[in-house]
C-alpha positions in Angstrom: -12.1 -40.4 -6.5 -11.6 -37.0 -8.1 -9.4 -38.2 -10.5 -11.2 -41.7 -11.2 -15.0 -41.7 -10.5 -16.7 -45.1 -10.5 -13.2 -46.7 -11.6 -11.9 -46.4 -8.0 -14.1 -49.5 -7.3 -11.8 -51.8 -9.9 -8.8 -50.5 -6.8 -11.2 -51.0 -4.1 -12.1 -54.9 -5.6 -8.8 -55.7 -5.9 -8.1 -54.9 -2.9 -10.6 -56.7 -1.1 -10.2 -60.1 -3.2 -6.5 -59.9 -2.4 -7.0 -59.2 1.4 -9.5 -61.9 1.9 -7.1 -64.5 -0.4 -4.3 -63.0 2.1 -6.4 -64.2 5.1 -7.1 -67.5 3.9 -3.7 -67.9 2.9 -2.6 -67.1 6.3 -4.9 -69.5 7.9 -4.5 -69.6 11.7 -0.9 -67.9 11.3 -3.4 -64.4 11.5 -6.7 -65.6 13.9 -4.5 -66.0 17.2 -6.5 -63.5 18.8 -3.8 -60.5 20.0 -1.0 -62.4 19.1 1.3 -60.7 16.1 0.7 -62.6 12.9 3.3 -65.1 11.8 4.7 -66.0 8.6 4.1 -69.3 6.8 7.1 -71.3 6.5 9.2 -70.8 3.4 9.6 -73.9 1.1 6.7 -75.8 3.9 3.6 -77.3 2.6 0.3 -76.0 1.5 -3.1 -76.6 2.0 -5.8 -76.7 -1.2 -7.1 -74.1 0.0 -4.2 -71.6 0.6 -3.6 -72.9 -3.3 -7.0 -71.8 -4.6 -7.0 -68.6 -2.9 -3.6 -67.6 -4.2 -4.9 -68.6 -7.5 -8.0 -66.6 -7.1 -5.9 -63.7 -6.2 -3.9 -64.5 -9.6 -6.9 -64.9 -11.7 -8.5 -62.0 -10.3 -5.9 -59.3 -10.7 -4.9 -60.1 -14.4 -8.8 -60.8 -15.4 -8.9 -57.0 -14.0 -5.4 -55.7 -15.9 -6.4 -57.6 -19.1 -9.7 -56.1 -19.5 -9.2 -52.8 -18.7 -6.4 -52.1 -20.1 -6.1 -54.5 -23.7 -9.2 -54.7 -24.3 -9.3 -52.5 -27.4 -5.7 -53.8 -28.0 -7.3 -57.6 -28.8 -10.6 -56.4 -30.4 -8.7 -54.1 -33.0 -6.8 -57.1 -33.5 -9.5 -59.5 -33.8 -11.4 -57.1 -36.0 -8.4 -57.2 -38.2 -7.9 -60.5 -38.5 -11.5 -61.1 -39.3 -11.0 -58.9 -42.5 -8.1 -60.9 -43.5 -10.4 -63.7 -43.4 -12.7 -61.9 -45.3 -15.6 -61.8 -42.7 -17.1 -58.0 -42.9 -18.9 -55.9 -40.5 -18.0 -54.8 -36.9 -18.0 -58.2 -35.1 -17.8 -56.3 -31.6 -20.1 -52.8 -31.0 -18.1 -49.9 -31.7 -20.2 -48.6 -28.6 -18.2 -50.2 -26.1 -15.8 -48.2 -24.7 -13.5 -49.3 -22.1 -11.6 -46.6 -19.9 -8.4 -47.0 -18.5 -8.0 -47.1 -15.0 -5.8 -44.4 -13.6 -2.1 -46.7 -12.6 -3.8 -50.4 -12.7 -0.8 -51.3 -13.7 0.8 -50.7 -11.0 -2.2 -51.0 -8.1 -2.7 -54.9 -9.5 1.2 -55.6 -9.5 1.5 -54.6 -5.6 -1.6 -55.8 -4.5 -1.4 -59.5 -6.3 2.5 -59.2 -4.8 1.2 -59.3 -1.5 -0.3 -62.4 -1.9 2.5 -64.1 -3.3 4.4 -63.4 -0.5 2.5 -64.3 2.1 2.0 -67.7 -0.1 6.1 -67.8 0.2 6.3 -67.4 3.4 8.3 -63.6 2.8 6.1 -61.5 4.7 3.0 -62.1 7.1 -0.9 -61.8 6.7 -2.6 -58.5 7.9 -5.5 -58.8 10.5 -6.1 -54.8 9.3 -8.1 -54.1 6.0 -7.4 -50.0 6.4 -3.8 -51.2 6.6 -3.7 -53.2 3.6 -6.3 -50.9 1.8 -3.6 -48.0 2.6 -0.1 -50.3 1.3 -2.5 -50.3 -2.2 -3.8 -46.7 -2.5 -1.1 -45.2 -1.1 -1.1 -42.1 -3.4 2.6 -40.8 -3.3 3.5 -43.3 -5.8 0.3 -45.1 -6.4 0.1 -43.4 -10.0 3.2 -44.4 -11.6 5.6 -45.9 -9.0 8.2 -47.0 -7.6 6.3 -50.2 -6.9 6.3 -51.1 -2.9 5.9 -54.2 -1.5 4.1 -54.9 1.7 7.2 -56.4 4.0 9.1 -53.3 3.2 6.3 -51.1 5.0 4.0 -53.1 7.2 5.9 -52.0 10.4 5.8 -48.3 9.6 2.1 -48.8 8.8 1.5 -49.6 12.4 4.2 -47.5 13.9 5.7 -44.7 12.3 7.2 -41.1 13.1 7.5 -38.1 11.2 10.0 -36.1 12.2 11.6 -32.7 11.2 14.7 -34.1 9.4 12.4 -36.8 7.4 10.4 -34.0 6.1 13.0 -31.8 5.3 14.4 -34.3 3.1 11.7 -35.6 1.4 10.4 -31.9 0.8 14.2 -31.3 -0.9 13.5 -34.6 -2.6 9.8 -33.6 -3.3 11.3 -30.5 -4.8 14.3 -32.1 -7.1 11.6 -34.1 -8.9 9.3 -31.4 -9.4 12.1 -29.7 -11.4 13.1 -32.9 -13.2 9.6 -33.1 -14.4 9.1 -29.3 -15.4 12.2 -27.4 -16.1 14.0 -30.3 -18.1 11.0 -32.8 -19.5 8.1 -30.7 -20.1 10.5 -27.9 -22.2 11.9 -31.2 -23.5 8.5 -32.4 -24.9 7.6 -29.0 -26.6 11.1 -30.1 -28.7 10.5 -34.0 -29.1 6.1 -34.3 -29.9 6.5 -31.9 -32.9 9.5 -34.1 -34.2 7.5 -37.0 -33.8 4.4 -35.9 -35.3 6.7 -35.0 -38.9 5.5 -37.3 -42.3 8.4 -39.3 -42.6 9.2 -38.1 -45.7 10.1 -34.9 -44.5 12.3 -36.3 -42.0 16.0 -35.3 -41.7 19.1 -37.4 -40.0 20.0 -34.2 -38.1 16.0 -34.0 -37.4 15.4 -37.7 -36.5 18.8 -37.9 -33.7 17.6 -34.3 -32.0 13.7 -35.9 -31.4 15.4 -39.4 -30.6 18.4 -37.7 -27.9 15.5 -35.3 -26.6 12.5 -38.0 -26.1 15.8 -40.1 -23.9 16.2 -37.4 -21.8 12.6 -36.5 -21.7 11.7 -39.9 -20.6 14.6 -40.2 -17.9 13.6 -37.0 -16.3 10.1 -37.8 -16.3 10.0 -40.8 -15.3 12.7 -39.9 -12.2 11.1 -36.9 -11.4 8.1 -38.5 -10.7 9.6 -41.5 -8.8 11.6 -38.7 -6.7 8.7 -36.5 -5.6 6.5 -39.9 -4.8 9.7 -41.1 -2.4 10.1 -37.5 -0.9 6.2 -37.2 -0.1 6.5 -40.4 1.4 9.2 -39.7 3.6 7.5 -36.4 4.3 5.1 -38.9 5.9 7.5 -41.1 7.3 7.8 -44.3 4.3 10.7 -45.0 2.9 9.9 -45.8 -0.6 12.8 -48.3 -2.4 15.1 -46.2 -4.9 13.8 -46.7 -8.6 16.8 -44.7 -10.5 20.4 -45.3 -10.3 21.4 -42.8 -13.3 20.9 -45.8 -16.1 22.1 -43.8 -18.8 25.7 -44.2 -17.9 25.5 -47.8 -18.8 27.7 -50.0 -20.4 25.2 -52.8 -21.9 21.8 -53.5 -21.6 22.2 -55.5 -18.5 23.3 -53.2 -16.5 20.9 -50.3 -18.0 18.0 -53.0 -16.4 19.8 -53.0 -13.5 19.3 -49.4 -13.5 16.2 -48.2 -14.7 13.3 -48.6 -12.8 14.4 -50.9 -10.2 11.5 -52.0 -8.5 9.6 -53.0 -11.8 12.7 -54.9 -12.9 12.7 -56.5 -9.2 8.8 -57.2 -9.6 9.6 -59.7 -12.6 12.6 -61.0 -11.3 11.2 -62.2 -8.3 8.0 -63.3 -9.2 8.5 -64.5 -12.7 11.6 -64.8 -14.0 12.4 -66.7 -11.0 9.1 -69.0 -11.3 10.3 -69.4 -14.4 13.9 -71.3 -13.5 15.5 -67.9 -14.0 19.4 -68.7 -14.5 19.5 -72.3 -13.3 18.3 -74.1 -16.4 19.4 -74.9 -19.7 20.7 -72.4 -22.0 17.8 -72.8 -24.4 15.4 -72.4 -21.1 16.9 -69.8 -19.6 16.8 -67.5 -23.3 13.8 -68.3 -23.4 12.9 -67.0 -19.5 14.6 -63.9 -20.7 13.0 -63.3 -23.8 9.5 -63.8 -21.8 9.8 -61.8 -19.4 10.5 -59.1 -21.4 7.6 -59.8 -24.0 5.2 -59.4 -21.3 7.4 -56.2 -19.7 6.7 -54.5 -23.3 2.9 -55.7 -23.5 2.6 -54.3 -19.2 4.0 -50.6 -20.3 1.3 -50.4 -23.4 -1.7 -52.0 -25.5 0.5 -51.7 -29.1 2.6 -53.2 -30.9 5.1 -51.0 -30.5 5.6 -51.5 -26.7 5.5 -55.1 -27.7 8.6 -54.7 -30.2 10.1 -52.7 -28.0 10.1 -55.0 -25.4 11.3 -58.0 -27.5 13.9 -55.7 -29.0 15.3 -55.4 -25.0 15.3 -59.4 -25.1 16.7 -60.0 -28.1 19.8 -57.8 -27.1 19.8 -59.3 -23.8 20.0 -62.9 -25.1 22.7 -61.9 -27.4 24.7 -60.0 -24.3 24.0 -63.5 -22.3 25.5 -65.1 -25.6 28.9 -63.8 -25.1 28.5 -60.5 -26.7 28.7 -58.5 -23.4 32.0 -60.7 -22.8 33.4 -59.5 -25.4 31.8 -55.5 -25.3 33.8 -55.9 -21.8 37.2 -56.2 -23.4 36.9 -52.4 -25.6 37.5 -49.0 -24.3 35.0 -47.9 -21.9 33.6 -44.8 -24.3 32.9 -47.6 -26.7 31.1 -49.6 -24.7 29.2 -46.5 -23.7 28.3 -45.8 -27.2 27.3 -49.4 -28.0 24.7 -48.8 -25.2 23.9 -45.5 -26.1 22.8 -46.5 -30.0 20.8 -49.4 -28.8 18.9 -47.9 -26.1 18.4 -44.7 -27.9 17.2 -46.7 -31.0 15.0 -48.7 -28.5 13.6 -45.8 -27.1 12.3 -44.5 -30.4 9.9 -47.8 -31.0 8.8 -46.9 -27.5 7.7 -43.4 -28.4 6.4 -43.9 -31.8 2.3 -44.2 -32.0 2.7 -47.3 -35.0 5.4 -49.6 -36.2 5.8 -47.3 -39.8 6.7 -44.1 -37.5 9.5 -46.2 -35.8 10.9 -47.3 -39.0 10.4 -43.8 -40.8 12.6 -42.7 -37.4 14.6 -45.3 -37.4 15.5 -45.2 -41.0 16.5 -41.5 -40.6 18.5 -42.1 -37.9 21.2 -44.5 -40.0 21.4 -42.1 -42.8 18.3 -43.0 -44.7 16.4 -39.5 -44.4 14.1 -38.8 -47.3 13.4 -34.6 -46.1 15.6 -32.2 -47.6 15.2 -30.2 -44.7 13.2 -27.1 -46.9 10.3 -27.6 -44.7 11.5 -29.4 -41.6 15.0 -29.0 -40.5 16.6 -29.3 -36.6 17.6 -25.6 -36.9 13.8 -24.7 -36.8 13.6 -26.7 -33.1 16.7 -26.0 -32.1 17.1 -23.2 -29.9 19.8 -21.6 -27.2 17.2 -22.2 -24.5 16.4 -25.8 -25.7 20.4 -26.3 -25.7 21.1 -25.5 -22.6 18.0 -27.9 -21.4 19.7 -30.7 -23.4 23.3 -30.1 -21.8 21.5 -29.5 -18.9 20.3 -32.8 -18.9 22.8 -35.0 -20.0 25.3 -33.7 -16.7 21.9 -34.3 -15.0 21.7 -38.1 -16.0 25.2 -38.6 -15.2 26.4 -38.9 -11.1 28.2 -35.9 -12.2 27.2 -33.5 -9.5 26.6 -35.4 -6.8 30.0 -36.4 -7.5 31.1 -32.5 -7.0 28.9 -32.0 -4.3 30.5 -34.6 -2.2 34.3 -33.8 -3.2 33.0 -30.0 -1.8 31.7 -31.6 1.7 35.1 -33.6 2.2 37.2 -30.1 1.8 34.6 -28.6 4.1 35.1 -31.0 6.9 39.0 -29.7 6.9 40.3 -27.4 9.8 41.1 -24.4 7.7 39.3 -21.0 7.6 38.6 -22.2 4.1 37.2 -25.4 5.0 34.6 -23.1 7.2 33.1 -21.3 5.2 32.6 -23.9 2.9 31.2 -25.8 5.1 28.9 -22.9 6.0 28.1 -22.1 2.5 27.3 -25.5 1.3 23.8 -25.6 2.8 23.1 -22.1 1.7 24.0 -22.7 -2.0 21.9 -25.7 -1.8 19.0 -24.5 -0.1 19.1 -21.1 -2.6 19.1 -23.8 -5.8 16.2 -25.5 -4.1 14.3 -22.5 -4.4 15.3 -21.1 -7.7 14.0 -24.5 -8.8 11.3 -25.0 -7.0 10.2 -21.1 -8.1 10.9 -22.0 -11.8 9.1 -25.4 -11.4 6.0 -23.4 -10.4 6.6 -20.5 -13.3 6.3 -23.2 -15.8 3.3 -24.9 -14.4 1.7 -21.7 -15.0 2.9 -20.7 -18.3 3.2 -23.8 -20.3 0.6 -26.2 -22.1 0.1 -29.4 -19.3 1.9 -32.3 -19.4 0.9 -35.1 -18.4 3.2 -37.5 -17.1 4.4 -40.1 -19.5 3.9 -43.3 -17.1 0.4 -41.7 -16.2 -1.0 -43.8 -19.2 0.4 -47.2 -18.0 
C-alpha cells in the first residue's frame, strides 16, 4: 500500500477473481462442510463450468498483465505504424498514462497458476480467502520472485513453526543477499550505466567488453541477491521458498544456463505452456516451434521493448540450433571451450537485454567483435576502471562460480577428523563465518548509506 496506492486493488482483483474461479473449479471437492478439501482427479472429466471459470481466471489475469504493463508498448507501436501509413496526429491522448504495477508480473503468474492447478487436479481448492490472499501478497518474494506455487505452501499456511535454527538460517541467507545486492551489484552499476549511456561512436572494444562482463555480473548478483534475501525472510517465518539460482554462469550451453537461471520462471513455462504446447513429444518442426514460443513470450514477460523481445528470440534461436545437433557436437570439445561458447552467447545476449533501443545493442555489439569506432580520447576503460572496481569484478566471478562453497565444505570434512587440528577447525569454522556475516552485513548497510539508490533491476518487471 505504501509502495502502490490505489494499484494494490489490480493484486487485490486478481486475487479475488482467481479465488472464486478456484471455488468453482473445486465444486463440492471444497463445500464438504469440515472435511479437508480434495483434489479433482488428474486427467478426469470436467464440467462447463469448471471450464469457464478456469477460462475466466485466464482471461482475467492476462487482460490485467496486458494492460498494465504493454499498454504504451502497442500504442507507440500503433502510433508508428499509423505514420507509415501516412495517417497524422496522435490517434490515442497523449494524456493517458498508464502506471506499472509494482511485480504484476509476477503476482498474475502465481495467482492464475493456482487455478490451473487445481483445474489439473495438482493441488486442492482453498475454503480460506486470507489464505489464498496471503500465497499472492506474500511480500518476501512478492516483488521480483522466486515465483511459489500454492501446493508447495498450503500446508505451512495452516500449520507452520518458526523455530530458532529456521531463523538463524534465513537471517544468514537474508544477509548473503543483501551483500550480493550492495557490495557486488550496486558498485557494479556505478561501472556498467555510464558505459551504456556512451554515443556509440565513442565506443571502444576494451570499453564495450568491461560494460558487457560488468552488466553479467551485475545482473547475476542482483537478481540472486534478491531471490536469496526473499527465501531467507521466508524461512525466517517458516516457508521454504523453491531455489531460483544454481550458479548459471558455469554453464556449458544454453540449455543448461535455463536450467540454471531462474528456476522457478523457467519451471512456470515449462509446466504450463511449453507443456500445453506438446513440449518434446511432437514433431521436430512442432516442437522448434514450442521452443521458439515460449521464449518469445519469456522476452515480451521481462519487458514492453523490442529489445527484451530480441533478446528472448535470440535465447530461442540458439536453443533450436542446440536441439539441432549443435549442443551434440559442443559436447565433444574441451570443457573451457564449451565454457567460452556459452560465455560469448550469453554475454552478447545479455547486452540486448540491457540496452534501452535496438541501435544501442548493435553500437555494443559491434564494439564488442572489433568494430569500435572511439578512439578512446574521450572514453576509454582506463577511465572506469579502477583497483576497487577490480577487485568487485574478481570478486564476483569466484562468487558466480561454486567455488567457495566448494572450499567451505572440503574445510568441514577435515574438521570432522579426530586430530587437535581437526578441532579447532571445527571450532573456528562457525566463527569465521559468522565474523564474514557481519563484515558484510556492516558493509551492506555502509553502502546503503553512502551510495546513490539502486533499484533492483527485476523491480521494473
Amino acid at each position: 500500500m505504501w509502495g502502490e496506492g490505489r494499484l494494490v486493488l489490480i493484486m487485490l482483483t486478481s486475487t479475488t477473481i482467481d479465488y472464486f474461479c478456484g471455488r468453482v473449479i473445486a465444486g463440492r471437492s471444497v463445500k464438504n462442510g469440515n472435511a479437508p478439501a480434495r483434489a479433482l482427479e488428474i486427467g478426469g472429466a470436467r464440467s462447463r463450468s469448471q471450464k469457464i471459470a478456469l477460462t475466466v481466471s485466464i482471461i482475467a489475469n492476462l487482460s490485467l498483465l496486458g494492460f498494465f504493463k504493454y499498454f504504451h508498448f502497442f500504442a507507440g507501436n500503433f502510433e508508428a505504424a499509423a505514420r507509415c501509413l501516412g495517417l497524422t496526429g496522435p490517434l490515442i491522448p497523449s494524456t493517458l498514462q498508464v502506471a506499472l504495477p509494482m511485480g504484476i508480473s509476477f503476482y498474475t503468474f502465481q495467482s492464475m497458476s493456482y487455478t490451473i492447478d487445481v483445474y489439473r487436479g495438482r493441488t486442492a481448492a482453498t475454503r480460506s480467502f486470507i489464505d489464498f490472499a496471503a500465497f499472492v501478497t506474500m511480500f518476501p518474494q512478492l516483488i521480483a520472485g522466486p515465483i511459489i506455487r500454492f501446493r508447495d505452501i498450503a500446508d505451512r499456511l495452516r500449520n507452520r513453526s518458526v523455530g530458532l535454527d529456521d531463523f538463524g538460517i534465513g537471517a544468514r541467507r537474508f544477509m548473503v543477499g543483501l551483500g550480493k545486492k550492495v557490495i557486488i551489484a550496486d558498485h557494479l552499476a556505478v561501472v556498467v550505466d555510464p558505459i551504456f549511456r556512451i554515443p556509440g561512436g565513442d565506443l571502444t572494444t576494451g570499453l564495450a567488453w568491461l560494460g558487457a562482463v560488468g552488466f553479467t555480473i551485475q545482473l547475476y548478483f542482483d537478481f540472486s541477491g534478491y531471490s536469496d534475501m526473499a527465501i531467507g525472510l521466508g524461512r525466517m517465518m517458516g516457508f521454504h521458498f523453491q531455489e531460483n539460482f544454481n550458479y548459471p554462469l558455469v554453464a556449458r550451453s544454453l540449455r543448461e544456463y535455463w536450467a540454471r537461471w531462474h528456476i522457478t520462471l523457467g519451471s512456470w513455462f515449462r509446466d504450463y505452456l511449453y507443456f500445453p504446447l506438446g513440449g518434446g513429444r511432437r514433431s521436430q518442426p512442432r516442437v522448434l516451434f514450442n521452443l521458439f514460443t515460449v521464449f518469445f513470450l519469456c522476452g515480451l514477460w521481462h519487458g514492453a521493448g523490442w529489445t527484451f523481445v530480441i533478446w528472448g528470440m535470440t535465447h530461442g534461436i540458439f536453443l533450436v540450433l542446440e536441439r539441432q545437433g549443435m549442443e551434440k557436437r559442443l559436447s565433444r570439445l574441451w570443457p573451457p571451450l564449451q565454457h567460452a561458447y556459452f560465455l560469448i552467447v550469453s554475454i552478447a545476449i545479455k547486452v540486448i537485454f540491457r540496452s534501452e533501443s535496438i541501435g544501442q545493442a548493435g553500437d555494443m555489439l559491434l564494439a564488442m567483435a572489433g568494430f569500435a569506432r572511439g578512439d578512446g580520447a574521450i572514453h576509454n576503460a582506463g577511465l572506469h576502471l579502477n583497483l576497487e572496481t577490480a577487485a568487485v569484478l574478481i570478486i564476483g566471478i569466484l562468487g558466480c562460480t561454486p567455488i567457495i562453497p566448494a572450499i567451505r565444505s572440503r574445510l568441514e570434512r577435515w574438521a570432522s577428523g579426530r586430530s587437535r587440528a581437526a578441532f579447532l577447525l571445527s571450532r573456528g569454522i562457525p566463527l569465521a563465518q559468522a565474523l564474514a556475516l557481519s563484515a558484510v552485513f556492516l558493509l551492506s548497510l555502509m553502502g546503503m548509506t553512502s551510495r546513490t539508490y539502486h533499484p533492483f533491476i527485476y523491480f521494473r518487471f
